[in-house]
C-alpha positions as CSV (number, residue, x, y, z in Angstrom):
1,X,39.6,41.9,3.5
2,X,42.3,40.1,5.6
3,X,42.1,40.0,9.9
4,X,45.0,41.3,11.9
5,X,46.0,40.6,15.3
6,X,48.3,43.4,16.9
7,X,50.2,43.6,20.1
8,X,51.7,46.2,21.4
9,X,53.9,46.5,24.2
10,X,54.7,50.0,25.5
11,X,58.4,50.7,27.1
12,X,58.7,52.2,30.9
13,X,55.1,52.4,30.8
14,X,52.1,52.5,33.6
15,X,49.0,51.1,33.5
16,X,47.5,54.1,32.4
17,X,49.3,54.6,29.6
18,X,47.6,51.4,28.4
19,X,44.4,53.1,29.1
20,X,44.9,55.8,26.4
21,X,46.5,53.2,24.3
22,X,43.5,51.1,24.3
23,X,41.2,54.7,23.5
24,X,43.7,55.6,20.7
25,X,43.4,52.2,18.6
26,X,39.6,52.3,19.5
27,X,39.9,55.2,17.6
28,X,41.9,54.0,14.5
29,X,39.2,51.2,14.0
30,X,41.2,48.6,16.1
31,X,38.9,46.3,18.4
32,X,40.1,44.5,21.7
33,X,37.6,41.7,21.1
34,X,37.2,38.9,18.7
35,X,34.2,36.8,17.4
36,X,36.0,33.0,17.8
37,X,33.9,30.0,17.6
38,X,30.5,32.0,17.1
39,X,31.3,33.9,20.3
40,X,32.8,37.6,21.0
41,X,36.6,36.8,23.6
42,X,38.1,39.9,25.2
43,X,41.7,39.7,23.4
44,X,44.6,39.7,26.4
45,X,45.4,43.2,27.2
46,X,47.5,45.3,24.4
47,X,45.9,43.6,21.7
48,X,44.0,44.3,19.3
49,X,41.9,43.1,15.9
50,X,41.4,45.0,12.7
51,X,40.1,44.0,9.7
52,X,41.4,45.6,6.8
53,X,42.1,46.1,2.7
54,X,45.6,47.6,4.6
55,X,48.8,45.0,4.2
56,X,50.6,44.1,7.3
57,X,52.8,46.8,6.6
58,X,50.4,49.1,7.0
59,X,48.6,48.0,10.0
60,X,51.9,47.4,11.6
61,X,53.0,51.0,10.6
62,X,49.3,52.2,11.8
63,X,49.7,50.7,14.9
64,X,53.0,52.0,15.7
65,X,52.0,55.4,14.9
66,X,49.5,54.9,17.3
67,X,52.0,53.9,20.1
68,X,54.4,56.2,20.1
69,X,51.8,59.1,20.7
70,X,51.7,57.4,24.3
71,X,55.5,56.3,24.8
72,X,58.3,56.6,22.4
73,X,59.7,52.8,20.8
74,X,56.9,50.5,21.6
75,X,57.2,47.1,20.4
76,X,54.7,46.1,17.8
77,X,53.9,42.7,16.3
78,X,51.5,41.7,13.8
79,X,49.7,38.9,12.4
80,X,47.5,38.1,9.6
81,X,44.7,35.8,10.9
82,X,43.9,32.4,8.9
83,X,43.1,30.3,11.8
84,X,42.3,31.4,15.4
85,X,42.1,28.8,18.6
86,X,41.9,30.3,22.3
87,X,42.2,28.4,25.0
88,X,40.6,30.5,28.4
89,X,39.9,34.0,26.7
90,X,36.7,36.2,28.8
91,X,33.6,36.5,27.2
92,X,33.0,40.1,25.9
């Protein structure tokens, strides 16, 4: 199983838009949290984690999917996780 971090940037958008967002990819088993250094960090906002089987293909298509249920064209990025380092992330 691989780790994916996903942002996702919605066009013209309001900040509850980002609340349905983040209730949509709670939904398809995305998480805004990650366990870094033995401890669970708040992600910054419109991101998200999911472990998966899934290729980045996938998630990325997953997660855009996702999106444009809330606004049409959002931008979507993805990366597979090897390493992870944060630097002033909130405790979850």
């Amino acid at each position: 199983m691989a780790k994916f971090i996903v942002r996702i940037e919605l066009r013209n958008s309001k900040d509850a838009d980002y609340d349905e967002l983040h209730k949509k990819m709670t939904s398809n088993k995305f998480v805004r949290f990650s366990e870094i250094d033995c401890k669970l960090l708040w992600l910054p906002n419109a991101e998200y984690e999911i472990t998966s089987t899934k290729s980045i293909n996938d998630i990325a298509s997953l997660a855009k999917s996702v999106a444009e249920k809330i606004s049409p064209a959002p931008k979507v990025l993805v990366t597979e996780v090897n390493n992870l380092f944060q630097l002033g992330l909130d405790k979850y």
